[in-house]
C-alpha positions in Angstrom: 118.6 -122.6 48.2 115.5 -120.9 47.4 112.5 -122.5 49.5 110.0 -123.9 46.9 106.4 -124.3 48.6 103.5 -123.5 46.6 104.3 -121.2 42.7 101.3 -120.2 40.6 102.6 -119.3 37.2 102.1 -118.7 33.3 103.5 -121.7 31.1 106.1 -121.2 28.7 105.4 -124.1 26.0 108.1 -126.2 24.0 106.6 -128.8 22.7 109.9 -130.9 21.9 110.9 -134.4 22.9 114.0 -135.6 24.1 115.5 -132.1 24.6 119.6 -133.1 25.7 121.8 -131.1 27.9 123.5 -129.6 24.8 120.7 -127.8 23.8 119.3 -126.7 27.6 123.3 -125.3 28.2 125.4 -125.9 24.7 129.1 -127.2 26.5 130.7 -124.3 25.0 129.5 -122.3 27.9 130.6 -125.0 30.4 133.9 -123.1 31.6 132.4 -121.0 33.9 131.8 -122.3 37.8 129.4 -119.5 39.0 125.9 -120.2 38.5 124.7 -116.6 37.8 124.5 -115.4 34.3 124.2 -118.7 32.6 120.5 -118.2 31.7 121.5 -115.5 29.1 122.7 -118.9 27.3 120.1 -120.8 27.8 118.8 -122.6 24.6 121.4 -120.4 23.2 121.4 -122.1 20.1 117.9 -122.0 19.0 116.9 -118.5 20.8 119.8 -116.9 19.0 120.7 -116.0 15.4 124.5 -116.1 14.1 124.7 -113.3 14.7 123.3 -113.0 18.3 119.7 -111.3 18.1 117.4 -113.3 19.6 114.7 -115.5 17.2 112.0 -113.8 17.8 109.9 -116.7 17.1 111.5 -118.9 19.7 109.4 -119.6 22.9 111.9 -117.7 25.8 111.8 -114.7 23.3 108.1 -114.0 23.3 106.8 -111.2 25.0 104.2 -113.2 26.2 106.3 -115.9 28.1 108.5 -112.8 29.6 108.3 -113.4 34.0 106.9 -117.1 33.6 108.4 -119.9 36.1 107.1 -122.8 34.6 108.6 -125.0 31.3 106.2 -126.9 29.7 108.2 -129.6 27.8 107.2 -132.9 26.8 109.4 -136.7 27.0 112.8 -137.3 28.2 113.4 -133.7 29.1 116.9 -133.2 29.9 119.0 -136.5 28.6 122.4 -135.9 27.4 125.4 -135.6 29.7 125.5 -135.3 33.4 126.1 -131.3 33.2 124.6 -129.9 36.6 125.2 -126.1 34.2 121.5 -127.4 32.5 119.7 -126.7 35.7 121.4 -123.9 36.9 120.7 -122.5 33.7 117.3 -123.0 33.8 116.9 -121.2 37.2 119.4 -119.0 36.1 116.5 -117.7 33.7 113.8 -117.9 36.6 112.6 -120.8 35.8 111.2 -122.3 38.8 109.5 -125.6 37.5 109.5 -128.2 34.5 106.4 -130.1 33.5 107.4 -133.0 31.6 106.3 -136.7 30.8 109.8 -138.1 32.0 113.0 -136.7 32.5 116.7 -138.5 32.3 117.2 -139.4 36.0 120.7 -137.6 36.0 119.2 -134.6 35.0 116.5 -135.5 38.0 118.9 -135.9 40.6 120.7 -132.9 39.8 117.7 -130.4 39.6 116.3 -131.9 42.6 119.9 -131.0 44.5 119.3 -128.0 43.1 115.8 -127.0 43.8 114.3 -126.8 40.5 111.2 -129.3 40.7 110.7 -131.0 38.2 106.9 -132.4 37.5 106.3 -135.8 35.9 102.6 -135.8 34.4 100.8 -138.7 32.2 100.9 -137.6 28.8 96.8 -136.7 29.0 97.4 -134.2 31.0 101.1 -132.8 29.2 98.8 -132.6 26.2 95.2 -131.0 28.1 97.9 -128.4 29.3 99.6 -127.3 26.2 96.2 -127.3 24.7 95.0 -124.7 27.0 98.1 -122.9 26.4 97.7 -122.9 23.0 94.1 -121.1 23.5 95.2 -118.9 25.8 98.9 -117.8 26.8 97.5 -116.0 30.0 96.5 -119.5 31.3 98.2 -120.5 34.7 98.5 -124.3 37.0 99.8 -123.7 40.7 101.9 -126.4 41.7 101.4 -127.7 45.5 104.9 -129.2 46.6 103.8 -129.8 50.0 100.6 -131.4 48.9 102.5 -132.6 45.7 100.0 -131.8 43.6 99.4 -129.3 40.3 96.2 -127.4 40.0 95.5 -127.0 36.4 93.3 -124.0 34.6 90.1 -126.1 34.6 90.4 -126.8 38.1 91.6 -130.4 38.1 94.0 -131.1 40.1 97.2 -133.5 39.2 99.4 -136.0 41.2 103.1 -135.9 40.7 105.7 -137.8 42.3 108.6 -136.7 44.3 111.2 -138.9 46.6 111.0 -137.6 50.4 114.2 -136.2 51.2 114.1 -133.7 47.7 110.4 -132.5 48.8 111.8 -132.3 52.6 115.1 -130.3 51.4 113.0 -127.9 48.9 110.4 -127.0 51.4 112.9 -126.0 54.1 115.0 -124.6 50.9 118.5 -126.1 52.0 120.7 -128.2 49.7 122.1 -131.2 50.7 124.9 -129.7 52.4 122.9 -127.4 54.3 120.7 -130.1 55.5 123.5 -132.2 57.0 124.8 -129.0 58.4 122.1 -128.3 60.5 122.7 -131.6 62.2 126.3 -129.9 63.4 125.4 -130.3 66.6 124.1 -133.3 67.0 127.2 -134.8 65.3 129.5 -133.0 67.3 128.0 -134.2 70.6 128.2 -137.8 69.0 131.8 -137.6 68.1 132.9 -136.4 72.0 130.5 -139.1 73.0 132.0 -141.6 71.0 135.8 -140.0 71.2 136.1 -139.2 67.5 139.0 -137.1 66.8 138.5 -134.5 64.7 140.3 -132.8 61.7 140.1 -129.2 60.5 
């Protein structure tokens, strides 16, 4: 997992409550188990047309959104089913970040374990921010995970919460795995200790 410290980036707005699963990764791309590639689908079915050229008017389309990190969403961002393909997609696109008012806590979990941060702001500030990017689309925030803190284009700096272990394993950019892994050898000192056999 990619280390996630401090990301200064341009905003891609979509101003859309209560975006599900479905529509972050439709399920008829669901059969595949390797993470790479699934951006291409991302949103697929409102950055497409029938016949598979892009809308040009859709957000992730725009040649001004093109190499931005950061998703600026509104409420309930990510509800739906459990589908751990809606954050891989997401990062699959180079999307680093979501700014949202809430998120489904399914969808939480799973982009934590992922290391896709997701940023939970009051609504004041969801709406100052798409306001500004509105204005101007050139407008940037830089997002502090150790300090967990956003820095926003006026200067004003933002609070966001994060549990411990998901800032601890995102700084250090291991997944979950990882991080119990590089306890190896503590545990295998612990299991001759205690006379733990052990299986392969």
């Amino acid at each position: 997992m990619e280390k996630f410290t401090q990301l200064t980036s341009r905003l891609v707005p979509l101003a859309v409550n209560d975006i599900d699963t479905d529509q972050i990764i439709p399920a008829r791309f669901l059969k595949v188990t390797d993470k790479n590639g699934l951006g291409e689908n991302l949103f697929a079915d409102w950055r497409y047309n029938q016949d598979g050229t892009p809308k040009a008017d859709f957000a992730l389309n725009k040649e001004e959104n093109q190499g931005a990190q950061v998703l600026l969403t509104a409420d309930n961002f990510g509800c739906g089913s459990s589908r751990e393909h809606a954050p891989w997609a997401l990062m699959s696109f180079g999307f680093r970040a979501v700014i949202a008012t809430s998120f489904a806590d399914i969808f939480y979990n799973n982009a934590a374990k992922n290391g896709l941060l997701l940023v939970k702001v009051a609504p004041e500030a969801q709406q100052k921010l798409m306001a500004m990017r509105e204005s101007d689309a050139g407008v940037q925030v830089t997002i502090d995970l150790e300090r967990k803190e956003m820095s926003l284009p006026d200067g004003e700096k933002v609070s966001f919460p994060v549990d411990s272990f998901s800032r601890m394993c995102m700084l250090q950019g291991k997944d979950q795995l990882e991080y119990i892994f590089s306890f190896k050898d503590q545990i295998a000192a612990y299991e001759k200790k205690h006379g733990i056999a052990r299986t392969e």
